[in-house]
C-alpha positions in Angstrom: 1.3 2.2 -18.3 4.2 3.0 -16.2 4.7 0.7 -13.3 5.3 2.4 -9.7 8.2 1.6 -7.4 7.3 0.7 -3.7 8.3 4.4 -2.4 6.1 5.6 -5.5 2.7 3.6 -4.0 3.7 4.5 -0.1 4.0 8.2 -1.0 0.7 8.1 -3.2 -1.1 6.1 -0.1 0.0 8.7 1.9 -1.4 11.4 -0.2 -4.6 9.7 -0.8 -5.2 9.4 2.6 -7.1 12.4 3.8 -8.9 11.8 0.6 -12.7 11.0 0.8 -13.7 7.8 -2.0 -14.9 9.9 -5.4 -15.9 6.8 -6.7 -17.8 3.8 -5.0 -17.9 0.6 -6.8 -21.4 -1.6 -6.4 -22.6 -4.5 -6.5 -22.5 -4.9 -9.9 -18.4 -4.5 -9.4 -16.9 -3.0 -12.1 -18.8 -1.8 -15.3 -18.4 0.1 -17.8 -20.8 3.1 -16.1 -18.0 3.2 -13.0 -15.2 3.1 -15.3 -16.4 6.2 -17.3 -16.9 7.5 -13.8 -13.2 6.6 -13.0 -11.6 8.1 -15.9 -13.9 11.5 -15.8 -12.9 11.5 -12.2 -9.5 11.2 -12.9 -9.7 14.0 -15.9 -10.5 16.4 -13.5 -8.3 15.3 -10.3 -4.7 13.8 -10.0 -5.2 11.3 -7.7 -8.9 10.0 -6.6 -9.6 7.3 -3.8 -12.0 4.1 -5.1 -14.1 2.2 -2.7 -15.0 -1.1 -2.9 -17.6 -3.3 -1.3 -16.6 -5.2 1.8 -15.7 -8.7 0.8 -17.9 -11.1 1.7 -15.7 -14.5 2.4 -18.1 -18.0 1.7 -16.6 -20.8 3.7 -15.9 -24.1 2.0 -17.9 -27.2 2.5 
């Protein structure tokens, strides 16, 4: 896997941002159901746009 520069990841952001999510990740986070998903997404565009779940933040006691 090639790793991306800082320029790389700003210019792909900017790409992806008009972009509505193609794949939306559950509660289940991720499985192997979303990742067959991801990768049949991604056989059939060049860049996709993943949504996760809002993060839910548990205070410590």
């Amino acid at each position: 896997m090639t790793t991306l520069s800082t320029k790389q990841k700003q210019f792909l952001k900017g790409l992806a941002h008009h972009l509505n999510p193609v794949v939306m990740l559950g509660g289940n986070g991720l499985t192997e159901g979303v990742l067959a998903e991801i990768e049949n997404a991604l056989a059939h565009h060049e860049l996709i746009k993943v949504k996760l779940p809002a993060l839910i933040v548990k205070p410590n006691n």
